[in-house]
TORKOL-4160 file (C-alpha; in steps of 0.2 Angstrom, whole numbers, padded with zeros to 4 digits, m for minus):
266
<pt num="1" X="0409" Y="0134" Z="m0675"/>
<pt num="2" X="0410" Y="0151" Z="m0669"/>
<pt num="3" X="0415" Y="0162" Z="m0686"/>
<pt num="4" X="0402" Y="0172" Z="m0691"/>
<pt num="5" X="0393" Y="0172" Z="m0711"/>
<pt num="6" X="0395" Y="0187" Z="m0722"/>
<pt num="7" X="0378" Y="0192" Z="m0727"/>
<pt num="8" X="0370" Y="0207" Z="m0736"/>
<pt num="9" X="0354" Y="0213" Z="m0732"/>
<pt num="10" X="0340" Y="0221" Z="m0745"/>
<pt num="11" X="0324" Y="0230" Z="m0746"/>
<pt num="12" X="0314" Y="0241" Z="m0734"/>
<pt num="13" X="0320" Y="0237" Z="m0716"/>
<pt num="14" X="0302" Y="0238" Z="m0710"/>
<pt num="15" X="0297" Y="0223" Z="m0724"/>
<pt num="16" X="0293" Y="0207" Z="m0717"/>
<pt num="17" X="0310" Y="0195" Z="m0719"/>
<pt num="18" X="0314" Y="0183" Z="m0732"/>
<pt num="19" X="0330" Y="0174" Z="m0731"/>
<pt num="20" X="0339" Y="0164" Z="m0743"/>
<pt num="21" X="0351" Y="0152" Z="m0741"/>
<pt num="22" X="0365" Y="0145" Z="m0755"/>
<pt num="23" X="0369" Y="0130" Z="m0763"/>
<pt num="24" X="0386" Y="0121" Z="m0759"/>
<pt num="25" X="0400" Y="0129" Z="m0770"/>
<pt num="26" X="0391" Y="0146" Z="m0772"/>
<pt num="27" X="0391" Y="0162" Z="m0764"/>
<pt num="28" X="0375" Y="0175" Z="m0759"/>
<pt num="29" X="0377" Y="0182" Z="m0777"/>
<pt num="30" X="0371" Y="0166" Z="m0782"/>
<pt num="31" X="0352" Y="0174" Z="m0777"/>
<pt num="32" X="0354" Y="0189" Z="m0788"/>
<pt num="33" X="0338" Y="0185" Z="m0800"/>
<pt num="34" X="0328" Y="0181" Z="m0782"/>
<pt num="35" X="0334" Y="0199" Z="m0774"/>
<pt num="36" X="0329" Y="0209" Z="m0788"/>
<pt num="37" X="0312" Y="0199" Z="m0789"/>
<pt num="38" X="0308" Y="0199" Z="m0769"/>
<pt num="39" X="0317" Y="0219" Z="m0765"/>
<pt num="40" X="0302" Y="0228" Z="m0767"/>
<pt num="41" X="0292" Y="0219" Z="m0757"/>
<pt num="42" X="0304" Y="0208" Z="m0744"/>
<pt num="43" X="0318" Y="0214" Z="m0732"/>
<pt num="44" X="0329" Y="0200" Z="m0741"/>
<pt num="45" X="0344" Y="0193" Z="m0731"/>
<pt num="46" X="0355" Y="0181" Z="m0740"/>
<pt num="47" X="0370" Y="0174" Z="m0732"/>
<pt num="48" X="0388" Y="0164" Z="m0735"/>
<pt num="49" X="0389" Y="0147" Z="m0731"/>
<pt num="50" X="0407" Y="0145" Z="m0722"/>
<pt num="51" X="0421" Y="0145" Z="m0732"/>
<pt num="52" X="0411" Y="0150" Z="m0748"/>
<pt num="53" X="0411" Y="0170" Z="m0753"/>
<pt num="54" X="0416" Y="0180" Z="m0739"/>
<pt num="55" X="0414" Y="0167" Z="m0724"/>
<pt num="56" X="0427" Y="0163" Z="m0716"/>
<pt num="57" X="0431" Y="0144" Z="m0714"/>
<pt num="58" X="0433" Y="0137" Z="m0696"/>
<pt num="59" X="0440" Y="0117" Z="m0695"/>
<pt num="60" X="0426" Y="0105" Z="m0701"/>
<pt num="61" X="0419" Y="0093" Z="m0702"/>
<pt num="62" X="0401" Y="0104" Z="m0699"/>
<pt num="63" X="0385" Y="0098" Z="m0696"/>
<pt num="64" X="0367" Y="0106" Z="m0703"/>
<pt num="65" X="0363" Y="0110" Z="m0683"/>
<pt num="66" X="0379" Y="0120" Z="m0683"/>
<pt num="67" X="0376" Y="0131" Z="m0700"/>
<pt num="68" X="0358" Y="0133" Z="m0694"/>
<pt num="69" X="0362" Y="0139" Z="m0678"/>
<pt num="70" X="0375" Y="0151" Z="m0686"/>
<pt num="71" X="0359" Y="0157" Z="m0697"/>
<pt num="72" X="0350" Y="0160" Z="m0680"/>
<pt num="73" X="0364" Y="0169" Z="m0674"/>
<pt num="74" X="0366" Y="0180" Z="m0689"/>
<pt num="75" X="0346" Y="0185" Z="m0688"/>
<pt num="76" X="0345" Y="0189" Z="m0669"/>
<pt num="77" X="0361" Y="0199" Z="m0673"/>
<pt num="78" X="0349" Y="0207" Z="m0686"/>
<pt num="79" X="0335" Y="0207" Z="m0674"/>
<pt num="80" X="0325" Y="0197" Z="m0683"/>
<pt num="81" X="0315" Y="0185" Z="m0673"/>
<pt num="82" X="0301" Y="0179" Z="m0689"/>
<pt num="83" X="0305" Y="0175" Z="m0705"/>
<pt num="84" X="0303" Y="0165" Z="m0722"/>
<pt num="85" X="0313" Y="0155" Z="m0728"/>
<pt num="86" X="0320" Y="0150" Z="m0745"/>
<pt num="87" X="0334" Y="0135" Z="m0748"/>
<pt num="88" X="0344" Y="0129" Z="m0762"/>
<pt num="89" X="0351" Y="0108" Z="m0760"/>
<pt num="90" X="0364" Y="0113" Z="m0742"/>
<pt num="91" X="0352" Y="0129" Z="m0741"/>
<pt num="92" X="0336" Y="0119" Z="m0741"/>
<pt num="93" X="0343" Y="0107" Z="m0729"/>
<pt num="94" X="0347" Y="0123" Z="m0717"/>
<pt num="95" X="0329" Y="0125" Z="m0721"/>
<pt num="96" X="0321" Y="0108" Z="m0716"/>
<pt num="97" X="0330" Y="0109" Z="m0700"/>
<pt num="98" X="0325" Y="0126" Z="m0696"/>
<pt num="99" X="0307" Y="0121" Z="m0701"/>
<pt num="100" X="0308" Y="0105" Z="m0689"/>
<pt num="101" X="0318" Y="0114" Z="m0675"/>
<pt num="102" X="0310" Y="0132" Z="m0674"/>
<pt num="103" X="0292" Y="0129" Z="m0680"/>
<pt num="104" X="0288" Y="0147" Z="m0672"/>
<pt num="105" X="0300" Y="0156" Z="m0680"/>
<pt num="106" X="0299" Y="0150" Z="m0698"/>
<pt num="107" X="0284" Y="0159" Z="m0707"/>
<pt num="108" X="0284" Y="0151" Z="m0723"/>
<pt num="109" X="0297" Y="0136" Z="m0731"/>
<pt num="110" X="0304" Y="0135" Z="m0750"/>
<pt num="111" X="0316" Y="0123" Z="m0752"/>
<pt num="112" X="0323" Y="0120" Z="m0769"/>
<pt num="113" X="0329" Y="0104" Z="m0777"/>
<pt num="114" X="0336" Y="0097" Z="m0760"/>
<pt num="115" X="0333" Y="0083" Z="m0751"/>
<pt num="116" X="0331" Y="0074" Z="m0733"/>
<pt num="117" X="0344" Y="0062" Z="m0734"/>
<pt num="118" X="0357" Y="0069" Z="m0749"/>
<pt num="119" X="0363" Y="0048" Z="m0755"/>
<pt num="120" X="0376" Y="0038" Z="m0748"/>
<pt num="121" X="0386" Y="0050" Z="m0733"/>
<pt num="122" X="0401" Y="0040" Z="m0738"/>
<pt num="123" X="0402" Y="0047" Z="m0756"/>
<pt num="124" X="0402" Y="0065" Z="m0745"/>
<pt num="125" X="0415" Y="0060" Z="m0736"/>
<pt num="126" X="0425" Y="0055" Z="m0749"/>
<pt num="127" X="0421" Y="0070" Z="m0756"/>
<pt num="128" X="0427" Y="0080" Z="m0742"/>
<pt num="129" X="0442" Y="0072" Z="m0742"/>
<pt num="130" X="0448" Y="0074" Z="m0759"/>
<pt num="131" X="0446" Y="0092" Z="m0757"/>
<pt num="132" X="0455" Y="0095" Z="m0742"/>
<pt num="133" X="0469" Y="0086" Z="m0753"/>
<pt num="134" X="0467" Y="0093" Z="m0770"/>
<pt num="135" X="0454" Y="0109" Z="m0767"/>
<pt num="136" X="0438" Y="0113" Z="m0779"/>
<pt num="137" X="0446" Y="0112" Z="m0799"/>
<pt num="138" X="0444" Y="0096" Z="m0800"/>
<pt num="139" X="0425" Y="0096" Z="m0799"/>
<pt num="140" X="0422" Y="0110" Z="m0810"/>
<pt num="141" X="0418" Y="0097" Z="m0824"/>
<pt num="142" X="0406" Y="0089" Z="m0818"/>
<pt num="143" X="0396" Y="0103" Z="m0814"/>
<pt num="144" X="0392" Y="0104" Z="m0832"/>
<pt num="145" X="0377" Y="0092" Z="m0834"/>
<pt num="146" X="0374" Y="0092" Z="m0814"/>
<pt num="147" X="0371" Y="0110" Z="m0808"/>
<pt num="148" X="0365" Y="0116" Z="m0826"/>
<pt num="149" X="0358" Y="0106" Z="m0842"/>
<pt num="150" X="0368" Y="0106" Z="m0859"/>
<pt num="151" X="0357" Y="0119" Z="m0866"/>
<pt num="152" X="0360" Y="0133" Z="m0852"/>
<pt num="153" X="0378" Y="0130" Z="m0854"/>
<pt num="154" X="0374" Y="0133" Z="m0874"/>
<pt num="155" X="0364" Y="0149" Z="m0869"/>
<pt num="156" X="0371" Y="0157" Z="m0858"/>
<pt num="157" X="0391" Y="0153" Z="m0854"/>
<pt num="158" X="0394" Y="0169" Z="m0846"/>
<pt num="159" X="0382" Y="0162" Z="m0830"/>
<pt num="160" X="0390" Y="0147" Z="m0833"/>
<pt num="161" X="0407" Y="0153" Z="m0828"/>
<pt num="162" X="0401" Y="0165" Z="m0816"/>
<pt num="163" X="0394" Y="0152" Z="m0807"/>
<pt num="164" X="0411" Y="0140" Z="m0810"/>
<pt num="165" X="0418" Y="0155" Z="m0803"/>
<pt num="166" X="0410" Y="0154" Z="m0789"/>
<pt num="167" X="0417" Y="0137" Z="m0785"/>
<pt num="168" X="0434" Y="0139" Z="m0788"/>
<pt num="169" X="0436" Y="0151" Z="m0775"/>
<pt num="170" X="0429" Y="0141" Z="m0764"/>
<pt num="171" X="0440" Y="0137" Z="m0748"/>
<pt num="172" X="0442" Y="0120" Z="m0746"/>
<pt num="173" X="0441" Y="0118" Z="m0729"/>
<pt num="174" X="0424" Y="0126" Z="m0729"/>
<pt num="175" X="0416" Y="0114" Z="m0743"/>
<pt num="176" X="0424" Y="0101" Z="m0737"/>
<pt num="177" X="0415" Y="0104" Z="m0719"/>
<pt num="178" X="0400" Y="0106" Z="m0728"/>
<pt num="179" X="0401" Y="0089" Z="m0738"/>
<pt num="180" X="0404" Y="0081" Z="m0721"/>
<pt num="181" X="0385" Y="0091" Z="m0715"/>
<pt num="182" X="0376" Y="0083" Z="m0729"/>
<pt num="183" X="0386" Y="0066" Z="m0727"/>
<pt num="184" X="0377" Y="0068" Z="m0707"/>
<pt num="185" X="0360" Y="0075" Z="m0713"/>
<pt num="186" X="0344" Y="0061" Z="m0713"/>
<pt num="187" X="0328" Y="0072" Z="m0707"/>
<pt num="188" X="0315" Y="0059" Z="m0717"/>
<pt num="189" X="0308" Y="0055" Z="m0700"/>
<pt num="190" X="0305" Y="0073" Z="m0693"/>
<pt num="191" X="0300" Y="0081" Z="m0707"/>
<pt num="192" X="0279" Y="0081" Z="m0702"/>
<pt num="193" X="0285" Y="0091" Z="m0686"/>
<pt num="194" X="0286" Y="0107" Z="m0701"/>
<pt num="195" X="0272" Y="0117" Z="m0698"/>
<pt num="196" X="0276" Y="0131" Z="m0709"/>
<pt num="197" X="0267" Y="0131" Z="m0724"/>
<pt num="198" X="0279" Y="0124" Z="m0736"/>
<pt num="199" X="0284" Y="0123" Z="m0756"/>
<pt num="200" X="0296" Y="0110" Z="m0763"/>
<pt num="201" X="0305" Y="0114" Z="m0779"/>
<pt num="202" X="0311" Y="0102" Z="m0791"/>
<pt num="203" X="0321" Y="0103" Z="m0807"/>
<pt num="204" X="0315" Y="0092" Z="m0820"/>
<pt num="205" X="0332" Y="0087" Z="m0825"/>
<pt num="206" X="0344" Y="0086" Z="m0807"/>
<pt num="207" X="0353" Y="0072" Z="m0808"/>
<pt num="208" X="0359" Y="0077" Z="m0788"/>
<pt num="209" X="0344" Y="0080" Z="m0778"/>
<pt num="210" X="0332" Y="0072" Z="m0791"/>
<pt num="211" X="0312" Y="0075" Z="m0793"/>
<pt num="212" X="0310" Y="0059" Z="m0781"/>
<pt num="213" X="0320" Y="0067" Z="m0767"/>
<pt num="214" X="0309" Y="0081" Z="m0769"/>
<pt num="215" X="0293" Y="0072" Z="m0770"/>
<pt num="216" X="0299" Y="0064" Z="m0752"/>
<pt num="217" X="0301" Y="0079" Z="m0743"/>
<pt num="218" X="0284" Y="0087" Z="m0750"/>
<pt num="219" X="0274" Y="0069" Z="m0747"/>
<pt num="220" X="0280" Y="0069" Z="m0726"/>
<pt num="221" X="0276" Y="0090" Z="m0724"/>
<pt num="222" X="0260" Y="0090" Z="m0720"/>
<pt num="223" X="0251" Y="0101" Z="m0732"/>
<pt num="224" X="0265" Y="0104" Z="m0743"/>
<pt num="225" X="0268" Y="0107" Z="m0763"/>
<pt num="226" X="0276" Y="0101" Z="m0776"/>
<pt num="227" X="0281" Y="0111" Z="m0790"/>
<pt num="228" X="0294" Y="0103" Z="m0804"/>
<pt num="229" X="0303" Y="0115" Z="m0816"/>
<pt num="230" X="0302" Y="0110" Z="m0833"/>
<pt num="231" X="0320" Y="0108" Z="m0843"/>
<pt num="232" X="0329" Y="0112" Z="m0826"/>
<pt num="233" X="0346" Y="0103" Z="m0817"/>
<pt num="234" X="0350" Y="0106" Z="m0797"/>
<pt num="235" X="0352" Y="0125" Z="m0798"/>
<pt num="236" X="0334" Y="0129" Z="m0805"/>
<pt num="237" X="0333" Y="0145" Z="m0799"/>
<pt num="238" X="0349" Y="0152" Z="m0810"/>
<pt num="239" X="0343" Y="0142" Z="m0826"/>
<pt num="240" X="0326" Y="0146" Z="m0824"/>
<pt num="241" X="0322" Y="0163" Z="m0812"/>
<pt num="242" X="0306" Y="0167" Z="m0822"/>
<pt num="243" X="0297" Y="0150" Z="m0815"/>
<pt num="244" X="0306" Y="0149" Z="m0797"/>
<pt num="245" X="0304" Y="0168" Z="m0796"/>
<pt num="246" X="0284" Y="0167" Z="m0797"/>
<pt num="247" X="0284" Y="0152" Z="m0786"/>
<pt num="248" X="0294" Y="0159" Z="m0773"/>
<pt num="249" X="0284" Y="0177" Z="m0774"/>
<pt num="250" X="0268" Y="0168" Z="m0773"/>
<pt num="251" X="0271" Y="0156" Z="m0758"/>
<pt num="252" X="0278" Y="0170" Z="m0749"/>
<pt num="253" X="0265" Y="0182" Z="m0751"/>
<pt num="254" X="0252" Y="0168" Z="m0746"/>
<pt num="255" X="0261" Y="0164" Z="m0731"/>
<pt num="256" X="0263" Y="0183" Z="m0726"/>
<pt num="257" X="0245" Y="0183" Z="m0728"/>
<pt num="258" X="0243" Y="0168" Z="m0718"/>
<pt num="259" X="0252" Y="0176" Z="m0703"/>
<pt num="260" X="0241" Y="0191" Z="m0703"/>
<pt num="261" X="0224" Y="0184" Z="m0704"/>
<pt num="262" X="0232" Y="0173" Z="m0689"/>
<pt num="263" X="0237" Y="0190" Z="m0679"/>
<pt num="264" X="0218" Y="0198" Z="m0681"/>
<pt num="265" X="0209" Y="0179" Z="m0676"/>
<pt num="266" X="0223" Y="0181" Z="m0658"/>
């Protein structure tokens, strides 16, 4: 996979970096709430995942490896070479690999309602397929219940379309390339090699990556936390940005921290 991911890059340029990587069937805006929290402190690169937003969308099927490595490529372009690092579900799974793969690079890991193995990789393949067939509309319903609870929906439904949105423009080859990296994704047995101190987010209500997926990943990182958003689906951090915004805040400014009382000791 050789296309590059649209990206946009906020804060001060001499800020250490945080990057934040989507959920499938969302674009960078999806990290809005997360920008406006971390801006001040964080140089705050978000990215497009193939086929999503402004990414273009090369043949699948793509594996986590590949989008990883066009994340690598998009921050030495950038000159970045040390970095946090913050996930949602696809975005996570980016996260675990990077974690696993490039232990002297990542400075500090969230990943949010994902998982190290996302459930049957047929079901992704299915997936896949019915998308390159019929394209993204016909999953917009069952979004409802899966990426949000009934009560956001009830709350808020100009997020709720703003985020259906999001999906519908979708291209198809591009999430179905992305469905076909989940189907490939099993990382249970690497995931001690993360060194990077590390935060696992859960929404108390995901019926997609559910607390138990969350509770593997945070029981084989060593050190690693759990924290479980209360009243929360799979996209916890659009239903509920005043929890995941603290927690994300405070991990990274522990990490940062971490890295400079590292420096002075070397």
């Amino acid at each position: 996979m050789s296309s590059a991911l649209r990206h946009r890059v906020d804060g001060p340029e001499d800020a250490p970096v945080v990057v934040l990587g989507p959920s499938l069937g969302t674009d960078l805006t999806f990290f809005d709430d997360q920008v406006h929290a971390l801006k001040s402190r964080w140089r705050v690169i978000r990215f497009d995942l193939p086929g999503h937003g402004g990414s273009p969308a090369p043949p699948g099927p793509y594996s986590i490896a590949d989008l990883a490595g066009r994340v690598l490529d998009l921050l030495r372009e950038l000159g970045v070479d040390r970095f946090g690092y913050v996930g949602v579900s696809i975005g996570g799974a980016i996260g675990q690999w990077l974690g696993v793969h490039h232990a002297d690079v990542v400075t500090s890991l969230v990943v949010c309602t994902s998982a190290a193995r996302f459930g049957d990789p047929q079901a992704w393949r299915d997936r896949a397929a019915r998308v390159r067939r019929e394209g993204t509309d016909w999953l917009i319903p069952s979004r409802h219940g899966t990426w949000f609870t009934a009560g956001f929906a009830r709350r808020d439904p100009g997020r709720v379309a703003w985020l259906l949105d999001m999906l519908r423009g979708t291209e198809p080859e591009g999430y179905a390339g992305c469905c076909e990296a989940i189907a490939g994704f099993d990382i249970r047995d690497l995931l001690p090699r993360i060194t990077a101190p590390t935060l696992v987010i859960a929404g108390e209500r995901d019926p997609a990556t559910p607390v138990s997926s969350s509770r593997e990943i945070a029981g084989a990182v060593p050190g690693a936390r759990l924290v479980v958003v209360p009243g929360a689906s799979h996209l916890a951090n659009v239903e509920r940005p005043d929890v995941v915004d603290q927690l994300i805040s405070e991990h990274l400014e522990a990490g940062e921290n971490r890295c400079d009382a590292l420096s002075r000791l070397s």
